[in-house]
N, C-alpha and C positions, 0 to 999 in steps of 0.2 A: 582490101584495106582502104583502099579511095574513098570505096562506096560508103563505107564505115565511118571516115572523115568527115563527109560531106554529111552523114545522118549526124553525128555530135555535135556536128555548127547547127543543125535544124533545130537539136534538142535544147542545146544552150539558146538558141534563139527564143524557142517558143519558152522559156521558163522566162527569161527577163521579158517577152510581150505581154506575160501575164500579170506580172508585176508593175505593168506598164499599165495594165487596166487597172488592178486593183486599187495602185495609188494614185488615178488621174491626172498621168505624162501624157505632153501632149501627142497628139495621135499620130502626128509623122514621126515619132520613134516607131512603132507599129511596122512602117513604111521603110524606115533604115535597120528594122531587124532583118525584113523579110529579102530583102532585094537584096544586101551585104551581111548573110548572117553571120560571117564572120567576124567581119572589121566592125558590122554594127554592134555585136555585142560585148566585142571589146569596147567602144566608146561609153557604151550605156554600162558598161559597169564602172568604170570610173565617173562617168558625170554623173550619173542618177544612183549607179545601187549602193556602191562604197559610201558616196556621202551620207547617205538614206541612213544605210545602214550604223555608221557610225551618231547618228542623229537618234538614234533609238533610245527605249528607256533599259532594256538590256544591258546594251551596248554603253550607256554611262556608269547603269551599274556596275561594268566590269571593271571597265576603264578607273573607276574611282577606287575599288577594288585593288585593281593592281598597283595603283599609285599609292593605297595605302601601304602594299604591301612590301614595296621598291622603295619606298623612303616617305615614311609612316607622318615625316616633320616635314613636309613640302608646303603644306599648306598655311601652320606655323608661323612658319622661318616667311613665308611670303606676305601673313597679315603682318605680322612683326616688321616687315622692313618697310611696309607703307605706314603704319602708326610711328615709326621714327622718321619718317619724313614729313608725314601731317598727321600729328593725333589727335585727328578729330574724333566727335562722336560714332560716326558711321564706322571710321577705322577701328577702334577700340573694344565693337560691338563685335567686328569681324573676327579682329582676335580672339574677343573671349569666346567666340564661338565658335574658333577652327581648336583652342585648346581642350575646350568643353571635350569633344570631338575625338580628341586623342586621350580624356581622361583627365587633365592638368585643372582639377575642377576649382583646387583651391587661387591658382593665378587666376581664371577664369571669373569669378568671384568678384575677384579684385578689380577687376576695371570694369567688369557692368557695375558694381558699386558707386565708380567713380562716375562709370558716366551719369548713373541715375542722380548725382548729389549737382549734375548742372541742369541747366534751364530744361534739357529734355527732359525730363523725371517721368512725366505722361505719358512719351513716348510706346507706342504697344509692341512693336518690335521689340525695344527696347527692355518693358517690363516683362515683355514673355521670356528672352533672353537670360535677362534676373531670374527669375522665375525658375528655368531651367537648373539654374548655376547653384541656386539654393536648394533646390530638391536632390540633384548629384550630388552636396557637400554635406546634405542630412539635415538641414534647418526647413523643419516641414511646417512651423508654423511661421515664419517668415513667407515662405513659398506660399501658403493661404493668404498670409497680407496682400504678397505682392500681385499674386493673380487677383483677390476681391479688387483692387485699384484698377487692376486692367479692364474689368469688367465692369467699373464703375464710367471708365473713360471712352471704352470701345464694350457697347454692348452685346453687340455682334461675337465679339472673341468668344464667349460664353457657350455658344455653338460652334465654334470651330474646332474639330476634332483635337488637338496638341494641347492648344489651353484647356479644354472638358478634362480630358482625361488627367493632365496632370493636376490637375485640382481636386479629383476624386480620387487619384494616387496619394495626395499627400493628406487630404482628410483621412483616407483607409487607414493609412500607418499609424496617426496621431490616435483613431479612433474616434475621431468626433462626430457630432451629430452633424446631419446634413450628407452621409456617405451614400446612401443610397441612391439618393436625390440624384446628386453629383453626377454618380455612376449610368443611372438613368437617363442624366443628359447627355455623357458623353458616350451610348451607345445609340444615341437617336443622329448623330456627326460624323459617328465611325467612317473610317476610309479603308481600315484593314480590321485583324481580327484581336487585337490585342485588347480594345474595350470587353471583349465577351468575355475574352482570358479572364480580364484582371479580375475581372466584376465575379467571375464564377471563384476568381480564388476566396474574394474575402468573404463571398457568402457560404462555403465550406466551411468557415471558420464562425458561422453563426452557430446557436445552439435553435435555433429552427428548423426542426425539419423539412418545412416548406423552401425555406431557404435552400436544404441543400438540394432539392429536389429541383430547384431553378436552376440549380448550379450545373449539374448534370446536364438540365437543357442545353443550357450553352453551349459546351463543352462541346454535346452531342451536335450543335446546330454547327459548328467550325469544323466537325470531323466529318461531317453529310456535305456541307459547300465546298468543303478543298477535294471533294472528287471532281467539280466543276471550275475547278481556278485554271485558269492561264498559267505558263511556267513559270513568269515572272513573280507571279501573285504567291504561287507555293513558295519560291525560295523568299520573299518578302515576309510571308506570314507563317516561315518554317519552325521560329521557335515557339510561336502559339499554338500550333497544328498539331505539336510533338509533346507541349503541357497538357493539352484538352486529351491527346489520347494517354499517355500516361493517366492523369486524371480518373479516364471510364473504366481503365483497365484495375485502377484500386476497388 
């Protein structure tokens, strides 16, 4: 049983010294695994791995997660009680974006309105924000205004995966011309796989068979890459993963 003891402190040891390479700690941890593996790997899991760990993109996701799930108006109730103590723009923006967040699209609305109608109007934060707030309330040609200004102001945005897509989101719906384009740009920004999604839905819904034959592509490129995603990546791009295969399966 000793001997047994003594190999578990080695093993805990040697797993946090590897950890200790992988994420370039400095090298006298190495030194306090080896020579104290026990007391050293108690230290290093509290100084280096728990914080690490809790520092992670997982580990926020969880954490935000359960916070939604423990008390869904936390975040709410907290821009809420700084925009009554200073409602400024920045606070206003926060709110309507922790409501957005919970669904509350039409309050939401309401105060990127207001803050759009003061001096920041320009603002891209700000007009992507709007933007948002009108495309969840269903005003898609408002949501085309207010992205073409952003793109007018911030060129850049135009390529940025969030503004791309919801702007070839809310042309898809409306039907207008220019969807493809749209679509095209915002799968050349993608970050995940919901560009390929959406793009392969509305081209189903062309009466080209070339079209749907692209669409399949897609579809099929999202169900060949998520054999190669990271864990985070599949539960991030799970309801895409689960369209595209339904999809091949019709």
């Amino acid at each position: 049983m000793r001997i047994f003891g003594i190999s578990l402190y080695v093993i805990i040891a040697v797993f946090f010294a590897v950890h200790a390479v992988r994420t370039q700690q400095n090298m006298y941890w190495l030194l306090i695994l080896f020579l104290f593996p026990g007391l050293g790997s108690l230290v290093y899991l509290f100084v280096i791995y728990l914080p690490a760990l809790r520092q992670s993109r997982g580990a926020r996701a969880a954490t935000r997660a359960i916070s939604q799930l423990v008390d869904p108006n936390r975040a709410v109730r907290e821009a809420r009680t700084n925009f009554d103590r200073a409602p400024t723009v920045a606070h206003r923006m926060r709110l309507g974006a922790a409501l957005l967040d919970t669904g509350n699209a039409v309050e939401a609305l309401e105060h990127y309105r207001a803050a759009a109608s003061g001096p920041f109007s320009s603002d891209p934060d700000l007009l992507q924000g709007l933007a948002r707030a009108q495309f969840v309330s269903g005003d898609f040609s408002a949501t085309q205004e207010t992205l073409e200004k952003l793109f007018a102001v911030n060129s850049l945005a135009r390529q940025q995966p969030e503004p791309a897509l919801l702007y070839a989101r809310a042309l898809a719906t409306m039907g207008a011309p220019g969807t493809r384009a749209a679509f095209e740009t915002a799968l050349k920004s993608a970050s995940d796989a919901a560009p390929r999604c959406l793009y392969a839905d509305w081209l189903t819904t062309r009466p080209d068979d070339a079209d749907r034959h692209r669409a399949r592509e897609l579809y099929a490129e999202i169900v060949h890459d998520a054999k190669h995603w990271p864990r985070h990546a599949r539960e991030h791009n799970s309801e895409w993963l689960q369209r595209a295969q339904s999809a091949l399966s019709r």
